[in-house]
C-alpha positions as CSV (number, residue, x, y, z in Angstrom):
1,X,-67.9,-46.3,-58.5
2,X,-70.9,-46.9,-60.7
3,X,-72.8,-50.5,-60.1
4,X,-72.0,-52.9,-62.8
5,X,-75.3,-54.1,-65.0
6,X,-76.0,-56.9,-67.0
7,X,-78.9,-57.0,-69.0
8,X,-80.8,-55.4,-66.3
9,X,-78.8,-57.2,-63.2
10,X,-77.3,-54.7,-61.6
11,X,-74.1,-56.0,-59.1
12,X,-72.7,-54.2,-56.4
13,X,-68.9,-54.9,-55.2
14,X,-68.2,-54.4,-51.4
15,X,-65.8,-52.5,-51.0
16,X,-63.0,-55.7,-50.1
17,X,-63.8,-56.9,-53.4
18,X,-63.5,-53.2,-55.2
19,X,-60.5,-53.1,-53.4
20,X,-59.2,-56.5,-54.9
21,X,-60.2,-55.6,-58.3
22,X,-58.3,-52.6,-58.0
23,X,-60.9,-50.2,-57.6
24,X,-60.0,-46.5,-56.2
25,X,-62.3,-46.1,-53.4
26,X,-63.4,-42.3,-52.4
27,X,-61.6,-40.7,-49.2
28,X,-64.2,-42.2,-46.0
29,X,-65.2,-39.3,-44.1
30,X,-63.4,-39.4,-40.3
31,X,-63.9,-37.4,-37.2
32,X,-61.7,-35.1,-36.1
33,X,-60.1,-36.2,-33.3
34,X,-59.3,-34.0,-30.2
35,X,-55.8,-33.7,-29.0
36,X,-56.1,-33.6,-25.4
37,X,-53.0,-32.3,-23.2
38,X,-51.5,-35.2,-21.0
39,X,-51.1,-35.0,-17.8
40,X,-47.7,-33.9,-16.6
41,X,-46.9,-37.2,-15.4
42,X,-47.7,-39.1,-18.3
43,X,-45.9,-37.4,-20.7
44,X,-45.2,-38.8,-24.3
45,X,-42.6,-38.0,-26.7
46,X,-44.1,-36.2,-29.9
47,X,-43.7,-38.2,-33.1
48,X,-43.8,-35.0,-35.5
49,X,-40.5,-34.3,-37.0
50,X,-39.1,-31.1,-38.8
51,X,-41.1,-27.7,-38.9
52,X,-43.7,-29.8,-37.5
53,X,-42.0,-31.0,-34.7
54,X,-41.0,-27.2,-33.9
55,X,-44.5,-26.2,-34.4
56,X,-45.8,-28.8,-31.7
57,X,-42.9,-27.1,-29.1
58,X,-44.1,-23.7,-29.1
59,X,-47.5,-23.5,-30.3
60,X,-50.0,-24.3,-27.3
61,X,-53.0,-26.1,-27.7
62,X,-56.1,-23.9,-28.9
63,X,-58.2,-23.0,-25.9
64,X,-55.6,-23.1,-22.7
65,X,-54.1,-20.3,-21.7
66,X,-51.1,-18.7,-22.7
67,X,-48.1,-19.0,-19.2
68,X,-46.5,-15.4,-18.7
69,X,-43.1,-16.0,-18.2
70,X,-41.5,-13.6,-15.7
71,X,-37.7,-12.6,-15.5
72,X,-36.2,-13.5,-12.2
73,X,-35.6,-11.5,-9.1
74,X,-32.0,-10.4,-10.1
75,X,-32.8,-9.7,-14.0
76,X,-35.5,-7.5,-12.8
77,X,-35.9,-4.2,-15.4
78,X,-33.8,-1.2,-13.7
79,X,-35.5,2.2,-13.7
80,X,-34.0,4.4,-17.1
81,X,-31.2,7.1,-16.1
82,X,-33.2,10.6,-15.5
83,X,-29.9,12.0,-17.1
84,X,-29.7,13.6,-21.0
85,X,-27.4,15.0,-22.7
86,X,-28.0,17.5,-25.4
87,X,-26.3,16.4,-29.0
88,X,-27.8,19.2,-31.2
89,X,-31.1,21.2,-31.0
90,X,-33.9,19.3,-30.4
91,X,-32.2,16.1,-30.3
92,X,-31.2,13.9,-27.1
93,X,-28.4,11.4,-26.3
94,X,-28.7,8.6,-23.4
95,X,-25.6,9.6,-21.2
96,X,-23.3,6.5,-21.3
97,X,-21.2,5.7,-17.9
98,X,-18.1,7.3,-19.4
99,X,-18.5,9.8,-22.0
100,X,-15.2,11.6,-24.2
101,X,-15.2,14.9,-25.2
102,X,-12.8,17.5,-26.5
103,X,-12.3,20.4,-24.4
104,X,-13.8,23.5,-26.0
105,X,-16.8,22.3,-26.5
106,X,-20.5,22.9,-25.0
107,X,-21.9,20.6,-22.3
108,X,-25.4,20.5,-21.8
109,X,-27.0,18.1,-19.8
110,X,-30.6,17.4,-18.8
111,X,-32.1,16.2,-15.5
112,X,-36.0,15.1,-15.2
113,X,-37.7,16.0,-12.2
114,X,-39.6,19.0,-10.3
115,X,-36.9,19.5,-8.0
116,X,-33.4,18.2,-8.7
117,X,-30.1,18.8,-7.6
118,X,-26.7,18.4,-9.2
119,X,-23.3,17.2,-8.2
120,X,-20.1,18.3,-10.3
121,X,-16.5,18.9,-10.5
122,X,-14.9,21.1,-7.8
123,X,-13.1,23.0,-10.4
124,X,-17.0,24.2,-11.8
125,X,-17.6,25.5,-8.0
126,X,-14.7,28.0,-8.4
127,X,-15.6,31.6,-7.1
128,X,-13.6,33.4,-10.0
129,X,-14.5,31.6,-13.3
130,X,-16.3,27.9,-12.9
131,X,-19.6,29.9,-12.3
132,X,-19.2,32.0,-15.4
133,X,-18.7,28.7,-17.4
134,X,-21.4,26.4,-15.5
135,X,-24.8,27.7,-15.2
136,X,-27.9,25.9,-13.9
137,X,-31.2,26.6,-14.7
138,X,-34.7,24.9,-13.4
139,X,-37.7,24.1,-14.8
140,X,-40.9,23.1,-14.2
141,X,-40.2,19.5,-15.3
142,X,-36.8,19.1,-16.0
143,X,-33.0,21.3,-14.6
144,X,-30.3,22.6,-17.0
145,X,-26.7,22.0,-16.6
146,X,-24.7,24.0,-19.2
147,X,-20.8,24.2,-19.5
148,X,-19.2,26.4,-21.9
149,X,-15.7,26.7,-23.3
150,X,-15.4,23.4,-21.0
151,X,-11.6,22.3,-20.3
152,X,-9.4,19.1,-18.7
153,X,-10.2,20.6,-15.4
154,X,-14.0,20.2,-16.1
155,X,-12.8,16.3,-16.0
156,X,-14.8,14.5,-13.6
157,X,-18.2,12.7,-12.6
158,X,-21.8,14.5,-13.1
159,X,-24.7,13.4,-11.3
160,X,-28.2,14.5,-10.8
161,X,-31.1,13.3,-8.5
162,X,-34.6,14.1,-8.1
163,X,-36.4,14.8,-5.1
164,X,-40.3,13.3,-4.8
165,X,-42.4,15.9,-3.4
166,X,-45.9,15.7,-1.9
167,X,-47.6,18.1,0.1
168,X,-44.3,20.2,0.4
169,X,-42.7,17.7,2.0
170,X,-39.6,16.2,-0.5
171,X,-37.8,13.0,-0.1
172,X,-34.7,11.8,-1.8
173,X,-35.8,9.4,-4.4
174,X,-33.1,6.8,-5.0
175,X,-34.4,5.1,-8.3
176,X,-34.6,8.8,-9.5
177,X,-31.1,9.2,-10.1
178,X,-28.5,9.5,-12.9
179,X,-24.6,9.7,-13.6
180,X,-22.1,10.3,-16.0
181,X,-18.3,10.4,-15.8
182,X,-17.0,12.7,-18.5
183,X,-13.7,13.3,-19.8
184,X,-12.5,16.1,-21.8
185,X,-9.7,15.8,-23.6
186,X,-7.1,17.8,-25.3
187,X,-3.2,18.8,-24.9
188,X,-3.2,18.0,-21.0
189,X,-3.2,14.1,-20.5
190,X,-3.6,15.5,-16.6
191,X,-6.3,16.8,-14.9
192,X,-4.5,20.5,-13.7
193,X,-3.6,20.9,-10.2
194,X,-2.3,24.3,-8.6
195,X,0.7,22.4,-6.5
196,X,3.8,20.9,-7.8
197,X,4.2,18.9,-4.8
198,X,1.1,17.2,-2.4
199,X,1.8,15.5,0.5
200,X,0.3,12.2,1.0
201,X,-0.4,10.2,4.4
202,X,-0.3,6.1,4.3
203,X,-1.5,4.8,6.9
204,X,-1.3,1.3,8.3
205,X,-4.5,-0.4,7.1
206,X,-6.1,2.1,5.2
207,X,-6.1,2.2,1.4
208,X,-3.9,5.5,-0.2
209,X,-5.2,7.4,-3.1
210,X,-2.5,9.3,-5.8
211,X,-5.2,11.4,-7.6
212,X,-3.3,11.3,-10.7
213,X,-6.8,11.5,-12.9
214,X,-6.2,11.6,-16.5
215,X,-8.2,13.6,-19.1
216,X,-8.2,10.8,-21.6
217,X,-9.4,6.7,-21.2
218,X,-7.3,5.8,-24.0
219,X,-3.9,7.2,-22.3
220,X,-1.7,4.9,-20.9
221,X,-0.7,5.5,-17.2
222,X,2.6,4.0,-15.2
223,X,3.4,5.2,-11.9
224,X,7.3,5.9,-10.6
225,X,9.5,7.1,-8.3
226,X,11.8,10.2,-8.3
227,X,14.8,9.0,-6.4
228,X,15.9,6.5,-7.3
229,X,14.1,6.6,-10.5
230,X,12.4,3.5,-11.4
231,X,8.9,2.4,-12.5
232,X,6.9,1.0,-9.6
233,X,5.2,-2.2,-10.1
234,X,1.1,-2.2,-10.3
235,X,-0.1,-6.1,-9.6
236,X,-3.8,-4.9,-9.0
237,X,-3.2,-6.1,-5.3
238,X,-1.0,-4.2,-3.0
239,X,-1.1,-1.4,-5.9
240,X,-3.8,-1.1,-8.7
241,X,-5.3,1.6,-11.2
242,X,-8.4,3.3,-11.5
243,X,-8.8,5.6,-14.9
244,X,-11.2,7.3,-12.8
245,X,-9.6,8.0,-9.8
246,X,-5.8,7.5,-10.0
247,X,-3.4,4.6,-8.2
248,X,-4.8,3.5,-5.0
249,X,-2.3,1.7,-2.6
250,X,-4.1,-0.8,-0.6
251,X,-1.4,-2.0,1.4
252,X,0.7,0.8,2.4
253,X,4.0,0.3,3.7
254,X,7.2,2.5,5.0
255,X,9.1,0.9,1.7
256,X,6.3,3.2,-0.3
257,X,7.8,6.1,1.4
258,X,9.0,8.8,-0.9
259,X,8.6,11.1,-4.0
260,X,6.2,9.4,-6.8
261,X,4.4,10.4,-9.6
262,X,2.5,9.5,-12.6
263,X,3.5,9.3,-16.4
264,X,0.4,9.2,-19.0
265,X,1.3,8.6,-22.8
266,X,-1.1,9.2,-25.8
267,X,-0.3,9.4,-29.5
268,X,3.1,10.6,-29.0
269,X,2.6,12.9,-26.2
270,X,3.5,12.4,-22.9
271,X,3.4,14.2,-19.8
272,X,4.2,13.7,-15.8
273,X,1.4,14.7,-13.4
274,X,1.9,16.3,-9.4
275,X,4.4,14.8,-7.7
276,X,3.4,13.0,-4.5
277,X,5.0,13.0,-1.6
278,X,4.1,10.3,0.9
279,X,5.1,9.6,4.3
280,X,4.4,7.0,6.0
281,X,2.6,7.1,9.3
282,X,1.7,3.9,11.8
283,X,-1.9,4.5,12.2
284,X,-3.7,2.4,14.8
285,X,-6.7,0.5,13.8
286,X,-8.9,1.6,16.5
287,X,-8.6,3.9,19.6
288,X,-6.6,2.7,22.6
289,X,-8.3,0.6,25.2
290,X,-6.7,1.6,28.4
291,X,-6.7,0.1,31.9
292,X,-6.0,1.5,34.8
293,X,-5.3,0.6,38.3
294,X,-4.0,1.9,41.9
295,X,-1.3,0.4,44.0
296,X,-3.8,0.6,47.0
297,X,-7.6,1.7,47.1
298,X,-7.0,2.1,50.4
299,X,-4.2,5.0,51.4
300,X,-3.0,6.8,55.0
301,X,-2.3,9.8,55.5
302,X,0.9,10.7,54.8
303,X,1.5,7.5,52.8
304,X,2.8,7.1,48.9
305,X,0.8,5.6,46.2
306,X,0.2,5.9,42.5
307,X,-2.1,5.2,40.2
308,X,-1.0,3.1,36.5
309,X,-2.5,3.9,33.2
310,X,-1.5,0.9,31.0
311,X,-2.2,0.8,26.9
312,X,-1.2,-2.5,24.5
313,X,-1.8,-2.0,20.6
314,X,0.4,-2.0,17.5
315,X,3.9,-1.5,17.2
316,X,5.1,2.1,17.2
317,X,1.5,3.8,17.1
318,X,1.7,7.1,19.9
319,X,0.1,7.1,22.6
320,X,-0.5,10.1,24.3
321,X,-1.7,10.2,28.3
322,X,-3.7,13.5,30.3
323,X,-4.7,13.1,33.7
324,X,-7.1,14.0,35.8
325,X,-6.7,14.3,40.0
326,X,-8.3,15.3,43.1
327,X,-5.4,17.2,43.8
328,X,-5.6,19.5,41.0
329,X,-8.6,21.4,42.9
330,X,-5.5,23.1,45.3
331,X,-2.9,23.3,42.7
332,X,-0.8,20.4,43.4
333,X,1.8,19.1,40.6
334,X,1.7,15.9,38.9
335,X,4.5,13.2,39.0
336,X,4.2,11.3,36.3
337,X,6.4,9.0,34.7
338,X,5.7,7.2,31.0
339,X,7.1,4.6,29.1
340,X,7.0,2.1,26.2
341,X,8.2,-1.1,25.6
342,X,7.1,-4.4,23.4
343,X,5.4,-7.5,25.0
344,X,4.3,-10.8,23.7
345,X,0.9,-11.2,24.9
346,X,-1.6,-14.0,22.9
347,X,1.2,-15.0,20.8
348,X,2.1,-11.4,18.6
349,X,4.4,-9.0,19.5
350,X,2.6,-5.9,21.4
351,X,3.5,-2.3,22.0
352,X,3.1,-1.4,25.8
353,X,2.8,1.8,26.7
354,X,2.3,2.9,30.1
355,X,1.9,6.3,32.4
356,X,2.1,6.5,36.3
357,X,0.8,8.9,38.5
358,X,2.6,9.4,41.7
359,X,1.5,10.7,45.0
360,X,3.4,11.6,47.6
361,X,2.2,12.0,51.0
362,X,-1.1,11.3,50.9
363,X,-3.6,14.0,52.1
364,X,-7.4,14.0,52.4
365,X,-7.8,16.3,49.4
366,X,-6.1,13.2,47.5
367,X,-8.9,10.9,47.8
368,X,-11.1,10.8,45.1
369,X,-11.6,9.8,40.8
370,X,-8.1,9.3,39.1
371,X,-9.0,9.2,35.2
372,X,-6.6,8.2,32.6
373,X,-7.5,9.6,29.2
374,X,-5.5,7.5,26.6
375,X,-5.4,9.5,23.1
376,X,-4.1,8.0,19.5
377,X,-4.9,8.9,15.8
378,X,-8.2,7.0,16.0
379,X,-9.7,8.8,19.4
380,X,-9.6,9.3,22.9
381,X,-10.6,6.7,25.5
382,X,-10.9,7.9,28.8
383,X,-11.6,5.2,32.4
384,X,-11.2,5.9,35.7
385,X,-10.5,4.1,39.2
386,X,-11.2,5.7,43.0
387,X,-8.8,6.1,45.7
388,X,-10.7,5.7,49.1
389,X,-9.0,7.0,52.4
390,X,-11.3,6.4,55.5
391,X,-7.6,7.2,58.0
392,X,-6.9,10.4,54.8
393,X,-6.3,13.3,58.0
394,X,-5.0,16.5,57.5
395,X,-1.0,15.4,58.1
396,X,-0.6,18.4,60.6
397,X,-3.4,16.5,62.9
398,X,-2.0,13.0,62.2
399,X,1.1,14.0,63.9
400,X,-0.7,16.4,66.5
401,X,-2.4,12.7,67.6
């Protein structure tokens, strides 16, 4: 604002006064002040609001470095499948973990590395056609899986992996690995199997497989029983399904006895697969532990002894008893004797089996190693005790004296 002058007297307002007689004053030149980052302790809320506000959050101050933030120890990157599958010519597909296709058509697959191997259905290993249909070819960087005029048997997981070589010497390398299951589909809803009937063991405390595989994800599968005929339940517990495996029977029991089978429907179609027939077998959950023992360590001449072999374990499991003797260097017979009966013993109910050895008139060829070898579906355990006879004579001597 201009001075104000009166013949010749020139007045200048302060600026209160220009101010009070309502005169605009010009913008008063400020420094810049520098925003300097607080200290983590003393903290402040930001007072910015809106686009500004958000602009404050993620925009660091000029001059401090930017913080790399890293992915924790369980989100860490995984290494990319080594597996391909050709589409067309020229053109590549990431193999998914399942992958549907319609039998006929050609299978080609791709596996990176110098030296890979591959891992496929059995039905491809076949002697009389599989190895007309799959061929394998390596190259220098990269192998070549091909199936032609595939079919529902070709159903099944493929799998490739890579060996790291240096200086001739290879290594399996785990990250370099890759896996596919691939279904083909078509008029069978089964995977083909050459028997109409398969028998099938359950066992006590081992998981059963029916390898009812199906050619299709989409089919629904129920499993039943032949006679009498009724669906069987599948709670996911004691029974549950696997589209990539079949029914697996976790807890087997003698009730699960019998003829089954498996029923797949799709659009309309429907078809039973194998049947199974399963028998039930009492299998131990480890080998037996045997003990054995002598009625006297001690014997005459001419005096009886024998020696027990003794076995507790589950409830009707086998057990099977061989010995070995002293006397069997001449020839001499056994005597045994075997039996098996339940016990109590730490509050559950026990099967005891047991086998005696008997010897009869003691002779000096008798003394010596008695082992017990006690044998069930899990293994053989075998333990031994010594007979000592210091008085053992020839009996013809004994009564010569």
């Amino acid at each position: 604002q201009p001075p104000e002058c009166i013949r010749g007297l020139c007045v200048v307002h302060s600026p209160l006064e220009q101010l009070e007689r309502g005169v605009c004053l010009p913008p008063k030149a400020t420094k810049q002040k520098v925003t300097k980052e607080p200290k983590p302790n003393k903290l402040r809320p930001l007072k910015a609001t809106g686009e500004k506000l958000h602009q404050a959050v993620t925009k660091p101050p000029k001059g401090k470095a930017r913080v790399k933030l890293t992915a924790p120890p369980n989100q860490v990157h995984q290494p990319a499948s080594i597996l391909t599958r050709v589409v067309t010519r020229g053109q590549f597909q990431k193999v998914p973990e399942s992958l549907t296709l319609m039998a006929g058509n050609t299978l080609e697959l791709r596996c990176r590395g110098r030296s890979v191997r591959w891992r496929f259905p059995a039905y491809l290993k076949d002697e009389d056609e599989g190895r007309l249909r799959c061929v394998i070819k390596h190259f220098e960087r990269h192998s070549q899986l091909l199936v032609v005029n595939s079919r529902a048997t070709d159903t099944g997981e493929y799998s490739c992996w890579s060996f790291q070589c240096r200086d001739s010497e290879c290594q399996d390398g785990e990250d370099r690995m890759g896996k596919a299951f691939i279904f083909f589909t078509g008029q069978e809803l089964f995977v083909p199997t050459e028997d109409y009937y398969e028998v099938v063991q359950l066992r006590t405390n081992h998981p059963t497989l029916l390898p009812c595989q199906v050619t299709s994800p989409l089919a629904k599968v129920t499993l039943h029983r032949e006679f009498p005929p009724e669906e069987v339940a599948v709670d996911g517990i004691d029974i549950s399904y696997d589209v990539k495996r079949g029914f697996v029977i976790h807890r087997p029991r003698p009730s699960y006895a019998g003829s089954l089978f498996c029923m797949a429907s799709l659009a309309g179609m429907r078809q039973i697969s194998t049947k199974y027939m399963l028998i039930y077998v009492n299998y131990p959950s480890s080998a037996p532990k045997p003990t054995v023992s002598a009625s006297a360590t001690t014997v005459r001449a001419g005096e009886n002894f024998n020696v027990t072999c003794t076995v507790f374990g589950e409830p009707e499991v086998a057990v099977d008893f061989t010995w070995e003797y002293p006397g069997q260097q001449i020839g001499r017979p056994p005597y045994i004797r075997e039996c098996t009966d339940l016990a109590r013993r730490g509050g559950q109910v026990q099967q005891e089996s047991e086998s005696i050895l008997y010897i009869d008139e003691a002779r000096a060829i008798d003394e010596g190693l008695y082992t017990c070898s006690a044998m069930n579906l899990q293994g053989t355990t075998t333990i031994s005790t010594r007979v000592q006879g210091p008085n053992l004579l020839p009996f013809s001597l004994l009564s010569f004296l």
